[in-house]
N, C-alpha and C positions, 0 to 999 in steps of 0.2 A: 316114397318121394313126395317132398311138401307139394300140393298145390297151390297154385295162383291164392285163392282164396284162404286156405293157411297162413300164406306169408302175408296175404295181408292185414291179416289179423292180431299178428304177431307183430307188424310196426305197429298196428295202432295201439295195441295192449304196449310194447316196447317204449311208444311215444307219451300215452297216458303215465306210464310208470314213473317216466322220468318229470315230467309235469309235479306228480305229486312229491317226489324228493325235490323237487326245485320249489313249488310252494311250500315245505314243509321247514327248506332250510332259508326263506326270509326271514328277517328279523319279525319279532312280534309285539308290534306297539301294546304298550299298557292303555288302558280306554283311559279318554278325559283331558289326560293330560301332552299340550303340544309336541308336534317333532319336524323335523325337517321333509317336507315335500316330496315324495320321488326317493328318497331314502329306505321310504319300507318298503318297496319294491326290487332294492337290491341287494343282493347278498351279503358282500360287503357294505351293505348300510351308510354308514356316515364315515368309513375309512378312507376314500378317496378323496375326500375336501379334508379330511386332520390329515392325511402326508403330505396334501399340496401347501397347505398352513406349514407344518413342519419344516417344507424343503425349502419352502421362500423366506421364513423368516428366524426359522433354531429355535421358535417358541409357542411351544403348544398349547401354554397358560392363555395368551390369546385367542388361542379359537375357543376354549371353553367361555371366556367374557362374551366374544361376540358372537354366539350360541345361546347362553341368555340371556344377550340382550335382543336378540334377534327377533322374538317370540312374543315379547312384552308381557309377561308372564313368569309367576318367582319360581315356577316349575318349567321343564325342557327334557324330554328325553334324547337321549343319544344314542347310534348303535355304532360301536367300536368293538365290542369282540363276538364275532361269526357264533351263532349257532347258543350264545348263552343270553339274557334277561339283557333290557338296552341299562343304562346308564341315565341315574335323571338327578339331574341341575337343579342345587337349588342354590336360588338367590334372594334371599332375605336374612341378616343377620340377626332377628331375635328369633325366629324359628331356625336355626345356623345354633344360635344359643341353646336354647330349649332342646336340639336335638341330642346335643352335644353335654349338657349338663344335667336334664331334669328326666330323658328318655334314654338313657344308658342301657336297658335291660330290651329297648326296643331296635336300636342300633348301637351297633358294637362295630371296631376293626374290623376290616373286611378280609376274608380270609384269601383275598386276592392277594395280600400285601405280603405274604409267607413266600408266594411266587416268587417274588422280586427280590426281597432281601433274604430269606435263610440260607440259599446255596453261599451266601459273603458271609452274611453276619452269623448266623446259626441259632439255635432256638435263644433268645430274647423277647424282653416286652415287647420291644415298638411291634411286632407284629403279631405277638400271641393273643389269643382272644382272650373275653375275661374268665375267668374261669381260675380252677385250682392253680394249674401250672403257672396262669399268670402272676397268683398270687405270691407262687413261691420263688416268682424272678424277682418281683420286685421287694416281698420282705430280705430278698439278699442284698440291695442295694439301697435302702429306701433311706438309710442313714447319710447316705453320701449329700443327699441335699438339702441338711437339716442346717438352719442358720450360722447355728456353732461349728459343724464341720465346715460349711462355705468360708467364714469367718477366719476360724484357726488356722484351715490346713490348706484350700482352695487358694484362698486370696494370696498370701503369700509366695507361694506356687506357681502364680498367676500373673506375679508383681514380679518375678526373675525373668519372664521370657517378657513383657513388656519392657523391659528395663534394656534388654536387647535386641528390643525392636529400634528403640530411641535411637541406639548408637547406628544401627546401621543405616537409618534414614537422612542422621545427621552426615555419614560418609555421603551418601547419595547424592545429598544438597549441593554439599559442596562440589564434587564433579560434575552435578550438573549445570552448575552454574545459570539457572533461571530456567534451563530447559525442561519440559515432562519427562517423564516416564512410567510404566505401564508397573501397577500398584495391585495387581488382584496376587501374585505371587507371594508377595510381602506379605498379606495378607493370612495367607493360605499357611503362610509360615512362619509366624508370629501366636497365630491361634493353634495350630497344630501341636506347638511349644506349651503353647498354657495349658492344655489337653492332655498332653503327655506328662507335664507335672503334676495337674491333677491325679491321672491315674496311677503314676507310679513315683513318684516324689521328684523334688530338685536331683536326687543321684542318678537320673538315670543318665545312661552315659549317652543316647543322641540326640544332637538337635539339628531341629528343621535351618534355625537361624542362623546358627556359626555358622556353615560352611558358604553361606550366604555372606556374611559378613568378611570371610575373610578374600574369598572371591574379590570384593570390591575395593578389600584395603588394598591389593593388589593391584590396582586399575591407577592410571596419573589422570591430573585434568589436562583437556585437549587445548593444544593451543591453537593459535588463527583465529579467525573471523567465524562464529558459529551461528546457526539461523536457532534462534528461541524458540520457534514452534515448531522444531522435529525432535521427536522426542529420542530421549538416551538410552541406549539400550549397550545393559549391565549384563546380560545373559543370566541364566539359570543354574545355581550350582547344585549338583546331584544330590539327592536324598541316600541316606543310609539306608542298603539295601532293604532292612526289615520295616523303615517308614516309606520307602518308596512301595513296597507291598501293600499295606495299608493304605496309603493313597489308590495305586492302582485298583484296586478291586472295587472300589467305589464307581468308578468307571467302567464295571460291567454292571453295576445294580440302574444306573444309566441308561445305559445302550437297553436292556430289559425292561424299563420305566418308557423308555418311547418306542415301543414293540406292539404290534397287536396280543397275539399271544404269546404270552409271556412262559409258559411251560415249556412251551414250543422251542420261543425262543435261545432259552437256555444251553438247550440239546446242541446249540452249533458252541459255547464255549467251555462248560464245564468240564470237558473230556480231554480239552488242550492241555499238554506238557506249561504253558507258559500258567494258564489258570491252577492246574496243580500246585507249580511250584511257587506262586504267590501264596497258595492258601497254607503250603508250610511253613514261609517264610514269618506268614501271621502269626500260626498257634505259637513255633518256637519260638517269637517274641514276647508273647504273652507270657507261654509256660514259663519264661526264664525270669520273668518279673515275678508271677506267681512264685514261682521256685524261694528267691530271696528273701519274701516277705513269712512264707512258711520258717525257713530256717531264723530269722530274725527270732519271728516269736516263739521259737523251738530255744532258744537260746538266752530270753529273755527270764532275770528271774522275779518281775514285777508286774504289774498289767501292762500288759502290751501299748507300746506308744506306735496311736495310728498317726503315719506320717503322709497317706495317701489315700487313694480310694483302692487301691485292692489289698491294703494293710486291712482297711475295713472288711472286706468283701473275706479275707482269709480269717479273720476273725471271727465273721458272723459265722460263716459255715462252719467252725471248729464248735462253738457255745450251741449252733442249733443240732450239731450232730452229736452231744454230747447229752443232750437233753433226749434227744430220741434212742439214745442206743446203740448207734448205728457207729460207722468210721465215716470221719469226713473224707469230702471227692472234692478236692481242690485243683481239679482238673479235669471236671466235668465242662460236657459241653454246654451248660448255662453257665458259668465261671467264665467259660474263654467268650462265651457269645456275650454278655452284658459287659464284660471288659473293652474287646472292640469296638461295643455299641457307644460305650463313652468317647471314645477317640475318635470315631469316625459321624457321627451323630453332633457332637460336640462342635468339631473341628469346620464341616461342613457348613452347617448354618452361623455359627459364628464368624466365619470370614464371608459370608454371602453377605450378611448383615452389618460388615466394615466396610465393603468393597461399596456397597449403597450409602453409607453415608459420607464415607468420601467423596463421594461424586454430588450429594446436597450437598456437603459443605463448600465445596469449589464453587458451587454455582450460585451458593445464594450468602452472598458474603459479611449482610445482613447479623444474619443471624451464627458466623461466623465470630465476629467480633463481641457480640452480646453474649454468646458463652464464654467464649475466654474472660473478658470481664468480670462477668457472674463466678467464673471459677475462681479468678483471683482472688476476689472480695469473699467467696466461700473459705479458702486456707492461708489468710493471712499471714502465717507463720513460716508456709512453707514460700510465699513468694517474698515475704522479706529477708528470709534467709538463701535467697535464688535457687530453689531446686524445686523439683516434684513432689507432688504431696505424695508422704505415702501411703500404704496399700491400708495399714490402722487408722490414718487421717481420711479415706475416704468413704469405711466403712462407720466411722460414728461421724460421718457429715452429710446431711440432707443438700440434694441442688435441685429444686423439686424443676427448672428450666430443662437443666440436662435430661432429668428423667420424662420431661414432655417431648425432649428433640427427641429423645431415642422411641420413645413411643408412638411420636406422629410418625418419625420413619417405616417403623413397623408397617402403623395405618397406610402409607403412601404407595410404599411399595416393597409388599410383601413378598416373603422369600420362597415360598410354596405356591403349588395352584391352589390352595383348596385342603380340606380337610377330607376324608373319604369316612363314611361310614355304610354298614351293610344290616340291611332290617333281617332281624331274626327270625321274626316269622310276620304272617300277612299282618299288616297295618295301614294306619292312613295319616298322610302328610298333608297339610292344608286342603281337608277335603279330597283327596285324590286318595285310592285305593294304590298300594303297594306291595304287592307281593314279598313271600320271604325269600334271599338272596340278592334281591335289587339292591347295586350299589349306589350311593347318595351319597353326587359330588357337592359340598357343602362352600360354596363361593368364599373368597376374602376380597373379591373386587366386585366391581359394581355395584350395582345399587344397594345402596344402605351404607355403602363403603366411599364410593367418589363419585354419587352423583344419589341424587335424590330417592327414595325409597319406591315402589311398585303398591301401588295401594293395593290392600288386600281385607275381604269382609273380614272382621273380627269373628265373627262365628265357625269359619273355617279354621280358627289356629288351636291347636290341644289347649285343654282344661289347664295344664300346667303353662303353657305358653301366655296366658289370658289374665293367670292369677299372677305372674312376674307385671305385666305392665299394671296390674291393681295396688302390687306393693311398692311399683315406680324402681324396681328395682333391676327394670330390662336394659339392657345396654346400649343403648339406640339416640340418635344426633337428635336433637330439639330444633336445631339451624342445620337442616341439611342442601341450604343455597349455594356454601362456600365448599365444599367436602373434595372439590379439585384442587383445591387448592391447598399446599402446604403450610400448616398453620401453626406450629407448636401450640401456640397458646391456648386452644382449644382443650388442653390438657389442662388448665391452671383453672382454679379458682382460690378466690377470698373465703378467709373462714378466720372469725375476731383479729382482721386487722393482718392475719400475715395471706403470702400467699402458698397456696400449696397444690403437689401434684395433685391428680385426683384420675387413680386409675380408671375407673369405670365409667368416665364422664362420655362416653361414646363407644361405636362398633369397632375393632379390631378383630383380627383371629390370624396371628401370622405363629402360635405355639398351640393350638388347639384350646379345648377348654373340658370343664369334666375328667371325671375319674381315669377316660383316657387322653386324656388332655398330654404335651411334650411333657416327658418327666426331667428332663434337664432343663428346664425352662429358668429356674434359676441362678443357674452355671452360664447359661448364656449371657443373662442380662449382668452380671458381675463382671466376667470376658469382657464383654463388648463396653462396660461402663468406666472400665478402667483403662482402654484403648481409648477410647474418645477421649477423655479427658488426659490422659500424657501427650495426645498429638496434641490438643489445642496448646494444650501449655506451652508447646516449646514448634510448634510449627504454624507460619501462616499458608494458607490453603490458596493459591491462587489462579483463578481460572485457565481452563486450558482451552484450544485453539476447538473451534466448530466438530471439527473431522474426528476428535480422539473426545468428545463428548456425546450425548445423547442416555435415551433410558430404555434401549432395545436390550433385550433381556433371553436367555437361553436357561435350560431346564437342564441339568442332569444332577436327579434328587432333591436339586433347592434352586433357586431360583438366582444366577448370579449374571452381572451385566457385560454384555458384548462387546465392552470397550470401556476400561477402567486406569484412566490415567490420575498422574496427580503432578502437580507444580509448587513443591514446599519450599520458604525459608525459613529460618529461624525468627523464631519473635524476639524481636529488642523489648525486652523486659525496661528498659528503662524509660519508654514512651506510656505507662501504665499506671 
């Protein structure tokens, strides 16, 4: 029988025990570098101020700005997931740069990001590390975003679902009759179209837009007395089961991107009948496009005419597996996962990135007029002849304006938090020591970005960081007074007498940069450049009422805004 003096021995050893698991599982700050107060003293660390952020505002890109802005300091660690390495902020865009371009072999993808998207996407670049495998995702695709395929086979592609955006915006107008209406939809369904021709040509047989369109042929305009500033609401017409799948699943990579832990998290959806039966709904869309494009060139008796990107993709793997010996697997799971990756990847930030400039164009009308202009005077042919230039007229015509509006956009407000990369083994970041596995959240806002830079000794930044501002070749503002402000022109300079874009005239990172830099980066910016430019032509943008405006912003995978109207009419071409 214990005695007195036993048991008490046995709380105290009981009570010590638990002491040491409870000091063992706080967070563990890296020396030198800041963190939040009162945070490494609790378990869950810094998670209880990001869900309160999260639940007040839908936007967690938020707390990471005012985290390092908080610190004054281009370093900040964070602790947001229990029991692993904190998380450290950085804020300076030529070492942002420098990480991202010149120390590739020092930080790479973080092998966090496999978490989030493989149970959707399936093995793919965006989240393979670099390495062998990486390299044989991407030599399967790497032709898709070579100038002459964007050119021939992209743009074209690109120009049929644009072309049926036009009409169904013109129904829109017209029933609306001067009223808004809520524009992230169209958006989503518009670019979804260009996406899906990309990846599998003009035949395929669904789209996002028709049944959109014909929804609305459907509709009369209202008669009576109508108030202008409530907006119209058109309703939503159902996606084709196998695009509604595609859509859907994105919205668990989502819900597991605003998760603490995200392995964890998983475990509550991947085992659903409803998660299942989207993820067959995927492959057997894909395989059925795969399928086609196999028999095409099975039946072909010349070289294969690529009319898409998995025309390409079935081709590279037949010429590489031919070369090794081997039988091609044209319905391997890197085939269907980089196939997705285009459509969902694609689809995603190129409507995040309309949705935002629709909302600058309404608001600043400025510069509204001064593109349309500029475009007119850009294809005189096509506005004397009253249509849209097309998709060959705007590929051999420079608008170096437009190319600055779509850029400052980028700059203003970016579609990501941040870029993420994970040191591979122990190194050091401006002076600060970094363990290997620490991930390094790489800012696109704040300082360097919209508001003045954080001085930092020069001696602190790597030998490569050092030798870019020696060859003036760092990317970084020379007037960083104005940098809240939306400014196109910041983009433009003179050079003998004309004027012209000038990419690297300042900080941006809303596609990353470096070898793992967005590999569709530019599939987007063609997307998005040929949208802009068919809405000016033939739509004026005009402001919408207080309440259905604003630039509060929500996260699920890219960065899209929490109230996205728009107020279009036709432009009278003949006041031009």
């Amino acid at each position: 029988m214990p005695t007195t003096a036993n048991l008490a021995l046995l709380g105290v050893a009981t009570v010590a025990t638990l002491y040491i698991i409870y000091r063992r599982l706080l967070p563990k700050p890296i020396p030198g570098i800041p963190y939040n107060e009162g945070s490494e003293s609790r378990i869950l660390g810094d998670i209880p101020n990001f869900l309160h952020e999260l639940s007040s505002t839908g936007d967690f890109a938020q707390w990471f700005v005012k985290q390092a802005k908080s610190s004054n300091s281009p370093l900040k660690q964070v602790f947001l997931n229990p029991f692993t390495k904190p998380m450290v902020i950085l804020s300076d865009p030529r070492e942002t740069m420098d990480v991202m371009t010149k120390r590739a072999k020092d930080f790479d993808r973080p092998s966090s990001l496999a978490d989030i998207l493989d149970p959707v996407v399936g093995p793919s670049q965006i989240h393979l590390q670099s390495g062998s495998k990486h390299k044989m995702h991407r030599r399967l695709v790497q032709d898709t975003m070579t100038p002459n395929f964007l050119q021939t086979v992209a743009t074209p592609n690109i120009e049929i679902a644009s072309d049926n955006f036009i009409e169904l915006w013109k129904v829109k107008t017209k029933l609306a009759q001067g009223r808004p209406f809520a524009a992230e939809d169209d958006m989503s369904r518009v670019t979804l179209d260009g996406v899906l021709a990309f990846a599998f040509g003009p035949e395929y047989p669904y789209s996002a837009l028709k049944p959109q369109l014909e929804l609305v042929n459907g509709m009369s305009i209202t008669d009576g007395d109508i108030d202008l500033d409530v907006p119209l609401e058109f309703g939503e017409a159902e996606y084709h089961p196998s695009l509604g799948a595609a859509l859907d699943l994105v919205w668990y990579s989502g819900k597991i991107m605003n998760s603490v832990v995200y392995s964890l998290s998983w475990q509550k959806y991947k085992y659903t009948s409803r998660f299942k039966m989207l993820m067959r709904r995927k492959a057997d869309m894909i395989k059925t496009e795969i399928t086609k494009a196999i028999q095409k060139r099975a039946e072909s008796t010349e070289e294969p005419r690529i009319l898409h990107a998995v025309d390409l993709m079935v081709d590279r793997e037949a010429r590489q597996a031919e070369r090794q010996g081997r039988e091609p697997d044209f319905f391997s799971a890197s085939m269907i996962g980089e196939t997705y990756l285009f459509i969902v990847a694609g689809h995603d930030t190129s409507s995040a990135v309309m949705s935002w400039m629709l909302k600058l164009l309404s608001d600043k009308p400025e510069y509204q007029s001064k593109l349309r202009r500029i475009l007119f005077d850009a294809y005189p042919t096509a506005f004397s002849e009253n249509r849209m230039p097309s998709a060959a007229e705007m590929a051999s015509t420079s608008v170096p304006f437009l190319d600055a509006f779509m850029e400052e956009s980028f700059r203003y407000i970016p579609t990501s938090a941040g870029s993420i990369r994970e040191a591979m083994h122990d190194t050091v970041l401006l002076g600060k020591y970094i363990p290997k596995g620490t991930n390094i959240l790489l800012m696109n806002k704040g300082p360097g970005y919209h508001e003045p830079s954080l001085q930092i000794d020069e001696g602190l930044r790597s030998t490569t960081s050092q030798e870019t501002k020696k060859s003036q070749m760092a990317r970084i503002w020379e007037n960083e007074d104005d940098l809240h402000e939306f400014k196109p022109e910041r983009w433009l300079k003179e050079v003998d007498g004309k004027t012209i874009f000038d990419a690297s005239a300042g900080a941006v990172d809303n596609f990353g940069a470096g070898p793992r830099g967005c590999f569709g980066r530019r599939l987007a910016y063609l997307e998005v450049r040929m949208l802009l430019t068919r809405i000016l032509w033939m739509f004026e943008l005009d402001k919408c009422p207080v309440e259905l405006s604003g630039y509060e912003g929500y996260l699920n995978v890219v960065n899209k805004p929490q109230k996205c109207f728009v107020r279009p009419r036709l432009v009278d071409h003949s006041k031009y």
